[in-house]
MOPAC internal coordinates of N, CA, C and O (Angstrom, degrees):
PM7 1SCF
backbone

  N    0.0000 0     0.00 0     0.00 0    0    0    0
  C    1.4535 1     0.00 0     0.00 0    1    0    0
  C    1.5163 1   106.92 1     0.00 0    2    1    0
  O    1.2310 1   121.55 1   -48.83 1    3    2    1
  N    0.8464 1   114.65 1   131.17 1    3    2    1
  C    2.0790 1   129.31 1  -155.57 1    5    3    2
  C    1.8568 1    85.68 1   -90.34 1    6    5    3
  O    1.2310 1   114.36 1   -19.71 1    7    6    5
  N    1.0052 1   128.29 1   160.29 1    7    6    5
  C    1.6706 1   149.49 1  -176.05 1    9    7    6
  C    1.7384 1    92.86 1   -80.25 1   10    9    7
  O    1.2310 1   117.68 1   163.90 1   11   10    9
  N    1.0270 1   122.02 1   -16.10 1   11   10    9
  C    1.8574 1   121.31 1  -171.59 1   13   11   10
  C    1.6108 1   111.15 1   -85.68 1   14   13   11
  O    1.2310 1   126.90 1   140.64 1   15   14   13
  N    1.6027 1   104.32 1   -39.36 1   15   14   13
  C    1.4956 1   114.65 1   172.01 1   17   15   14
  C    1.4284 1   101.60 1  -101.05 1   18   17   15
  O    1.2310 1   104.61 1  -157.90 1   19   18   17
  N    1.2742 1   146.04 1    22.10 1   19   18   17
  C    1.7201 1   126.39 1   142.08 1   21   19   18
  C    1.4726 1   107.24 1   -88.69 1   22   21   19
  O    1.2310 1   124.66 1   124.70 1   23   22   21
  N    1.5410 1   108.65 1   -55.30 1   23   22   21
  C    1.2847 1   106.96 1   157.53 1   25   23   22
  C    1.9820 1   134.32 1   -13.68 1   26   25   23
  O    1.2310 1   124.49 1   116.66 1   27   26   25
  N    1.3384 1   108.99 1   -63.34 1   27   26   25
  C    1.0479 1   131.07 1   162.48 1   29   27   26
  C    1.5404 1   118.70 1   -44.12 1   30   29   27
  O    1.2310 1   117.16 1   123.64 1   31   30   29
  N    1.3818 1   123.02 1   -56.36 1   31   30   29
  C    1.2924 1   125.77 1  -174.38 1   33   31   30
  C    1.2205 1   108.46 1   -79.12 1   34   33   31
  O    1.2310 1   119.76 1   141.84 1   35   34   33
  N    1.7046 1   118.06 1   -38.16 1   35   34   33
  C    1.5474 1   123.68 1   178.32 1   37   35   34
  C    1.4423 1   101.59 1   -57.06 1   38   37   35
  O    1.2310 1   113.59 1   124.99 1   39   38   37
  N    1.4504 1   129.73 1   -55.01 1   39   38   37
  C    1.6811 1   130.27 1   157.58 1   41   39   38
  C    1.6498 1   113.98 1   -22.24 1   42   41   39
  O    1.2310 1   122.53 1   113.85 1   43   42   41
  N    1.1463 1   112.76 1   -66.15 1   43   42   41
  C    1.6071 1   133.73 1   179.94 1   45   43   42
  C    1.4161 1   111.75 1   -27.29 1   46   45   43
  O    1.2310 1   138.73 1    98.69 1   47   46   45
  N    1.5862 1    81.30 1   -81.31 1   47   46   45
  C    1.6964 1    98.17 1   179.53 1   49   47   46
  C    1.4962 1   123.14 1   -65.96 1   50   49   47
  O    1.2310 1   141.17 1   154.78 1   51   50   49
  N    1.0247 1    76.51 1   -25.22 1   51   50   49
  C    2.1784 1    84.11 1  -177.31 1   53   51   50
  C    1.4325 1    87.70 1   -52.69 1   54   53   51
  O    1.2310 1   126.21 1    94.28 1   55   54   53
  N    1.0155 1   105.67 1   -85.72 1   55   54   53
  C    2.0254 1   123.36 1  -170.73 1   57   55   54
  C    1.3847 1    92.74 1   -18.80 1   58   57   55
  O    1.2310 1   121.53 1    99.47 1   59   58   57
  N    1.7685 1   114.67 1   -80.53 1   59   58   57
  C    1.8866 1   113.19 1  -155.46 1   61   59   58
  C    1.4703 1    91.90 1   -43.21 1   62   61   59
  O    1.2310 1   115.99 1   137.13 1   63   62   61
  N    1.1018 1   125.22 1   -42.87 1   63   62   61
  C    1.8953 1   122.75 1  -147.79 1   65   63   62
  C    1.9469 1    84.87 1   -77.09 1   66   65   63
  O    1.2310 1   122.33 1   146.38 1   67   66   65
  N    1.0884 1   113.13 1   -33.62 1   67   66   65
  C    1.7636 1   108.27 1  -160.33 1   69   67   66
  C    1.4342 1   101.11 1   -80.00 1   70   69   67
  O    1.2310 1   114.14 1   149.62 1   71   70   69
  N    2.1025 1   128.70 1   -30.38 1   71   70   69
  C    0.9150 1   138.91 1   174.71 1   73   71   70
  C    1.5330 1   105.34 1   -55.35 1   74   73   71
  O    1.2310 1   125.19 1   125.33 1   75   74   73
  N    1.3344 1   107.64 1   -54.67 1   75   74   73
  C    1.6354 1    98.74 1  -163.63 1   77   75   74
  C    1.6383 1   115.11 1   -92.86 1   78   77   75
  O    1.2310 1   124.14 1  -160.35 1   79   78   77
  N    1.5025 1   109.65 1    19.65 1   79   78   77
  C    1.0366 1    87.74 1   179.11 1   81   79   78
  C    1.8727 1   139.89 1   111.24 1   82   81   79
  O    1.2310 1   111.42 1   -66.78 1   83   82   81
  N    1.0971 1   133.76 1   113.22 1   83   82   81
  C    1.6066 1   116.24 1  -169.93 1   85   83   82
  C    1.4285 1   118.48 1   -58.10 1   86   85   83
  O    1.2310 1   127.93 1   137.64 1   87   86   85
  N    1.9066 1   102.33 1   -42.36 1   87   86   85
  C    1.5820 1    98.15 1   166.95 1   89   87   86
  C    1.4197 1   135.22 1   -72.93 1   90   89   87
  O    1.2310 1   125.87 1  -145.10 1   91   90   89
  N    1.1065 1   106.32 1    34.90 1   91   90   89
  C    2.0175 1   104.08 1  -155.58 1   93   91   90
  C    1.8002 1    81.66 1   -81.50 1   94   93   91
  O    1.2310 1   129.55 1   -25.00 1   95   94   93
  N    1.5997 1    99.20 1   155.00 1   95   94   93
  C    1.9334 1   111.08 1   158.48 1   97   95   94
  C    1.1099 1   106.66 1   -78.90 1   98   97   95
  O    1.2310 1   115.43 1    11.66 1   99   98   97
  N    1.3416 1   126.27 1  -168.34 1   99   98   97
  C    1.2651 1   144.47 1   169.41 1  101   99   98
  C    1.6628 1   119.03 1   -70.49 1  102  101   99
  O    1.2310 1   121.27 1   138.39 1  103  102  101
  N    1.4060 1   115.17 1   -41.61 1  103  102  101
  C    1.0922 1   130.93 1   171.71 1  105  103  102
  C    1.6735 1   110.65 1   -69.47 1  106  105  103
  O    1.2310 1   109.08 1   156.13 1  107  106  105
  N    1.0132 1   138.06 1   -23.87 1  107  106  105
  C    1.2866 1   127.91 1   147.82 1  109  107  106
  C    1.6014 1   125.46 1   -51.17 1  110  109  107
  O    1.2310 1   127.27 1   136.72 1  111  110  109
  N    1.5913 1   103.62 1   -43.28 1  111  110  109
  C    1.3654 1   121.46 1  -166.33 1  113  111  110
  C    1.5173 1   100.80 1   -70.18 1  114  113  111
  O    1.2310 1   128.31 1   135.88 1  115  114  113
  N    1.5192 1   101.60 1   -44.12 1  115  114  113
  C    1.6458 1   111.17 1   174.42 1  117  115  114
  C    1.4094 1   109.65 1   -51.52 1  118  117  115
  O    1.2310 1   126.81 1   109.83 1  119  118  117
  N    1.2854 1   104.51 1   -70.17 1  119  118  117
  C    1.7630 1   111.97 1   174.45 1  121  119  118
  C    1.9347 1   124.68 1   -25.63 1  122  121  119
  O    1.2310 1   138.80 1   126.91 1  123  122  121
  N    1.3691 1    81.17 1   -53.09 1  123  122  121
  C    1.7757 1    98.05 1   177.37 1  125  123  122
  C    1.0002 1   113.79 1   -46.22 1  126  125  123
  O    1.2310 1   116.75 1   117.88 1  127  126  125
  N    1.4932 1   123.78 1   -62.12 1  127  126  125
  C    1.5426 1   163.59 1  -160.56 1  129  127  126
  C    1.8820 1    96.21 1   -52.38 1  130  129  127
  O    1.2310 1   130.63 1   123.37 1  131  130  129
  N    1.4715 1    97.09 1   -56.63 1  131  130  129
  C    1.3045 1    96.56 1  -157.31 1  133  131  130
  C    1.5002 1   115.66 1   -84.18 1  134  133  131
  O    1.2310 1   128.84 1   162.71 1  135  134  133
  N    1.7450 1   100.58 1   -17.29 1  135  134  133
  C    1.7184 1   119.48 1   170.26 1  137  135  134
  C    1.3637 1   113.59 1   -62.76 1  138  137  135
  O    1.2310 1   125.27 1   116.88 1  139  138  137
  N    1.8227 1   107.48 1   -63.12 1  139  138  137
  C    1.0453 1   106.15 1  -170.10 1  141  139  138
  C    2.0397 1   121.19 1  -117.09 1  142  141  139
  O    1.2310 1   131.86 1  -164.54 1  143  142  141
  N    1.3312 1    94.71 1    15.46 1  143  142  141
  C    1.2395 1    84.37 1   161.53 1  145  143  142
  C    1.9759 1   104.28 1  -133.35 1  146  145  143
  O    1.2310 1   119.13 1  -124.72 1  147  146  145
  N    0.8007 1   119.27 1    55.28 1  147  146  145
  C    1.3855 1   128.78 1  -171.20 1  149  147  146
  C    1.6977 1   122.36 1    -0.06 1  150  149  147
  O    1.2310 1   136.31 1  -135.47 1  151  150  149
  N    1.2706 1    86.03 1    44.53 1  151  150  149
  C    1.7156 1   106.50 1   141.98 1  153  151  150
  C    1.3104 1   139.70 1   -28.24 1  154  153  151
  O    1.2310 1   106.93 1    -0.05 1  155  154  153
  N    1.3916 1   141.94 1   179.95 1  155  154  153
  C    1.3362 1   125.92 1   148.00 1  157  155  154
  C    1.1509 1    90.97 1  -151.19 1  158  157  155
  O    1.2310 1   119.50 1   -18.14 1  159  158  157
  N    1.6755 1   118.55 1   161.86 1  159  158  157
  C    1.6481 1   128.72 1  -162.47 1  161  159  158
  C    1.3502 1   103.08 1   -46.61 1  162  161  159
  O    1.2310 1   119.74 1   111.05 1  163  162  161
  N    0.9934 1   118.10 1   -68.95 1  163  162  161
  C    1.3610 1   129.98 1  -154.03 1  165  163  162
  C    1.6833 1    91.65 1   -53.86 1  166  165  163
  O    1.2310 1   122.13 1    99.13 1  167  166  165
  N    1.7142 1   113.52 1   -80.87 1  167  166  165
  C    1.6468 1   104.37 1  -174.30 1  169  167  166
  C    1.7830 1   123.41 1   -39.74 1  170  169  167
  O    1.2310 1   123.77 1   150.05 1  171  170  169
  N    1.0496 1   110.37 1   -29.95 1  171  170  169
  C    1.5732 1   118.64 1   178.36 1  173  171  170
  C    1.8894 1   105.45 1   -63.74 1  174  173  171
  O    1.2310 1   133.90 1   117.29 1  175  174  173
  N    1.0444 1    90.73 1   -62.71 1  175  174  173
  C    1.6626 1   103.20 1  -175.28 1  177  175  174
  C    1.4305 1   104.21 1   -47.52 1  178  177  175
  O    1.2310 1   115.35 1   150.75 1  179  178  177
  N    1.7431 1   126.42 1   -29.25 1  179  178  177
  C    1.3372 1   124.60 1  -148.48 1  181  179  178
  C    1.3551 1    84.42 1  -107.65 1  182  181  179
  O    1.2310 1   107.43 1   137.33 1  183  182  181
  N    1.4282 1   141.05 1   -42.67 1  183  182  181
  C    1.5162 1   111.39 1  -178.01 1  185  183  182
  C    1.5928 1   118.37 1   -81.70 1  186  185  183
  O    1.2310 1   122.57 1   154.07 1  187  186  185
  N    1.6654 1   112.69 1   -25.93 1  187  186  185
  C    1.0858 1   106.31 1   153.50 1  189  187  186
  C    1.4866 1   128.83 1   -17.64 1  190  189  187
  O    1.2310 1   125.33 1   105.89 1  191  190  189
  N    1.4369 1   107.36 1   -74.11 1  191  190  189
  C    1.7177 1   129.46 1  -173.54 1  193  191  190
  C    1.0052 1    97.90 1   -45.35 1  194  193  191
  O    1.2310 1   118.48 1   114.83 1  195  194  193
  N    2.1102 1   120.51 1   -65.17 1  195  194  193
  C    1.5660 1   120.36 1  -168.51 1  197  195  194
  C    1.3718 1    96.57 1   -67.71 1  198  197  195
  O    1.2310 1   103.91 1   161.86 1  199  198  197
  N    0.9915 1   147.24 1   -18.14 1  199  198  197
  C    1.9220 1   135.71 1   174.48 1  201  199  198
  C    1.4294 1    95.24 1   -58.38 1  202  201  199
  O    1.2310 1   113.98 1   122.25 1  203  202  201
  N    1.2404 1   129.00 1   -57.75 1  203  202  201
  C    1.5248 1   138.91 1  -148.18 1  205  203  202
  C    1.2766 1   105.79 1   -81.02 1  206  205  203
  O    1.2310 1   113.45 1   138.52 1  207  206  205
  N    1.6550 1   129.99 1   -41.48 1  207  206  205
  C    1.6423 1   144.70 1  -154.97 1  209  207  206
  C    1.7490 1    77.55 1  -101.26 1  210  209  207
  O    1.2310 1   104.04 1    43.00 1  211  210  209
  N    1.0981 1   147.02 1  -137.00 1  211  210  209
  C    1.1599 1   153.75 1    99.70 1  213  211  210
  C    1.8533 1   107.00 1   103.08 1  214  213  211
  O    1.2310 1   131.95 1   115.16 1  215  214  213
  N    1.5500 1    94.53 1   -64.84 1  215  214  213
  C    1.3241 1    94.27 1  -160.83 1  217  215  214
  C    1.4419 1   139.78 1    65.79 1  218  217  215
  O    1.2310 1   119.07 1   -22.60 1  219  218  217
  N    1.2731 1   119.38 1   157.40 1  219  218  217
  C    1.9813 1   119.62 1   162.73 1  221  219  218
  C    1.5650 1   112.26 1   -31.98 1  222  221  219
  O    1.2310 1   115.29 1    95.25 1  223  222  221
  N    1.2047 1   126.53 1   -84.75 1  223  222  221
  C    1.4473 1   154.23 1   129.79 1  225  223  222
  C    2.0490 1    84.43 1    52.63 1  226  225  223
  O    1.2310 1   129.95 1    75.63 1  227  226  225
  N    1.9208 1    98.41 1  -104.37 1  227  226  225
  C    0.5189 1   142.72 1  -177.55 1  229  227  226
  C    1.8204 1   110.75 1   -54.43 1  230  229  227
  O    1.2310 1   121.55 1   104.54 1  231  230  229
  N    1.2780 1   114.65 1   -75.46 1  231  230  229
  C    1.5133 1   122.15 1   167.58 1  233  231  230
  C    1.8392 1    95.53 1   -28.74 1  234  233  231
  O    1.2310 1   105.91 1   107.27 1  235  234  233
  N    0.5649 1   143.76 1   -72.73 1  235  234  233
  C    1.7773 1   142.10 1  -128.80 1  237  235  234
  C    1.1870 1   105.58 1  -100.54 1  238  237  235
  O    1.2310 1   117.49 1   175.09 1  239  238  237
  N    1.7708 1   122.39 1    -4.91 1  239  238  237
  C    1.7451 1   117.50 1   175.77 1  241  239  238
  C    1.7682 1    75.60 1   -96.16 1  242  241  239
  O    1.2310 1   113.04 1   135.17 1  243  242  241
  N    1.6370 1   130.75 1   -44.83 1  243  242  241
  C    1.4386 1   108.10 1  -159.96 1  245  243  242
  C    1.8913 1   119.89 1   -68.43 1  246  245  243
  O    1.2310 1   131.68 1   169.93 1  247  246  245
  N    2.0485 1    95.06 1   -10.07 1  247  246  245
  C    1.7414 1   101.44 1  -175.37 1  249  247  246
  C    1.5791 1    84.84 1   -74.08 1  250  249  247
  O    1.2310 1   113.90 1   106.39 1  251  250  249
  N    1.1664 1   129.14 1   -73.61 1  251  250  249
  C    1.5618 1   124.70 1   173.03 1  253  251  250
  C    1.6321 1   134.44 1   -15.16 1  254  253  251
  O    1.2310 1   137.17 1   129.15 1  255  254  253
  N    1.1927 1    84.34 1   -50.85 1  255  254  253
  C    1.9514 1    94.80 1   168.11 1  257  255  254
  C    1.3036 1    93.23 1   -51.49 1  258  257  255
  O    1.2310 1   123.55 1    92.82 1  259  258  257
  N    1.2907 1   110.81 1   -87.18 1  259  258  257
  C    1.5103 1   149.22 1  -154.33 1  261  259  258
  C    2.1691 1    93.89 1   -32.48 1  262  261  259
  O    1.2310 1   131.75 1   126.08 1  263  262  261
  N    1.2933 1    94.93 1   -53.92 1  263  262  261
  C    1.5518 1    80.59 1  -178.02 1  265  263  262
  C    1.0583 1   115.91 1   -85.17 1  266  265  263
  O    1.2310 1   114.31 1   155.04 1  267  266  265
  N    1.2272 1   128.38 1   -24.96 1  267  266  265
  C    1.4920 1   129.35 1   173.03 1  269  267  266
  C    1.6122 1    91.93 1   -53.91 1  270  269  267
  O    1.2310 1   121.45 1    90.08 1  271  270  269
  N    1.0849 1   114.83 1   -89.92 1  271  270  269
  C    1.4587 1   111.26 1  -168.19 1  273  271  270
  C    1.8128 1   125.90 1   -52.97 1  274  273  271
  O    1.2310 1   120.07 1  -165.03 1  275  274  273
  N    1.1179 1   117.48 1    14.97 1  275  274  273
  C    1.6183 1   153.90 1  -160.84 1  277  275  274
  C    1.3957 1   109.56 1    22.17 1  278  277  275
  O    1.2310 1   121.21 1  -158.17 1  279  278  277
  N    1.4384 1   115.29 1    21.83 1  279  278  277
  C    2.0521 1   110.57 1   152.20 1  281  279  278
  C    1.6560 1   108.68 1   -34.88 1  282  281  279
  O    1.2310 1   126.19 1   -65.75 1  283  282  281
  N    1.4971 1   105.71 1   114.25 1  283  282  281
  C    1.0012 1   108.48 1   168.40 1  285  283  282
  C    1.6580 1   113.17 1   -93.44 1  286  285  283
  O    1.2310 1   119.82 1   127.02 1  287  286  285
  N    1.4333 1   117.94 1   -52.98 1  287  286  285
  C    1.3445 1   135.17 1  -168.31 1  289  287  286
  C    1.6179 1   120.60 1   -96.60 1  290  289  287
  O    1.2310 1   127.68 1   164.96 1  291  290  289
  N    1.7480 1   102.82 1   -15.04 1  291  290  289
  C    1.6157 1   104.23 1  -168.87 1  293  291  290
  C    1.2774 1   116.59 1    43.50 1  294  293  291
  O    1.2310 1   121.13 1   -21.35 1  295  294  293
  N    1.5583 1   115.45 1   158.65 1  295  294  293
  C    1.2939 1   121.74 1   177.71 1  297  295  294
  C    1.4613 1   125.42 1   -40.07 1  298  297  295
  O    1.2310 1   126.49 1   144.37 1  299  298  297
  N    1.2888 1   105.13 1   -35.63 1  299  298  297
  C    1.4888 1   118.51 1  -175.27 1  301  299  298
  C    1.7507 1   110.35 1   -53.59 1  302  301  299
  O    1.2310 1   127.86 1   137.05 1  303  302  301
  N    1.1826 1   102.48 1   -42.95 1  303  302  301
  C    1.5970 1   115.90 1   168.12 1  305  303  302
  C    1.6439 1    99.47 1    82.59 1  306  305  303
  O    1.2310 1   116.83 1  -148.40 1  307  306  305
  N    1.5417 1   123.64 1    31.60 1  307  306  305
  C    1.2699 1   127.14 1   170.18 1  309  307  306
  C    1.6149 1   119.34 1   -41.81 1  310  309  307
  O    1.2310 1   120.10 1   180.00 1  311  310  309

């Protein structure tokens, strides 16, 4: 994944998360997700969770793996 498309999504998400707000739930975030970034329940709900379980930390050595080793879709088949 090239620095132009994280960039991009970090843009993305910043906004939905800045639209709704510091107190928003998850189910807003879900909601957003699926309006305006054409999501579907299930995938929204699932990075949600890994955002929440997971964290930066953690999330950003597995985006690294992931392209190094070029998993695009993982098993999950998101």
């Amino acid at each position: 994944m090239n620095e132009v498309m994280t960039d991009t999504l970090l843009t993305e998400y910043e906004a939905i998360v800045a639209d709704l707000g510091m107190h928003t739930t998850d189910e807003h975030i879900v909601h957003a997700m699926i309006e305006r970034a054409d999501w579907t329940q299930e995938g929204a709900t699932a990075v949600v969770m890994l955002s929440r379980k997971y964290g930066i930390f953690m999330l950003r050595n597995a985006l690294a793996l992931a392209n190094a080793t070029k998993i695009q879709d993982g098993y999950a088949g998101f």
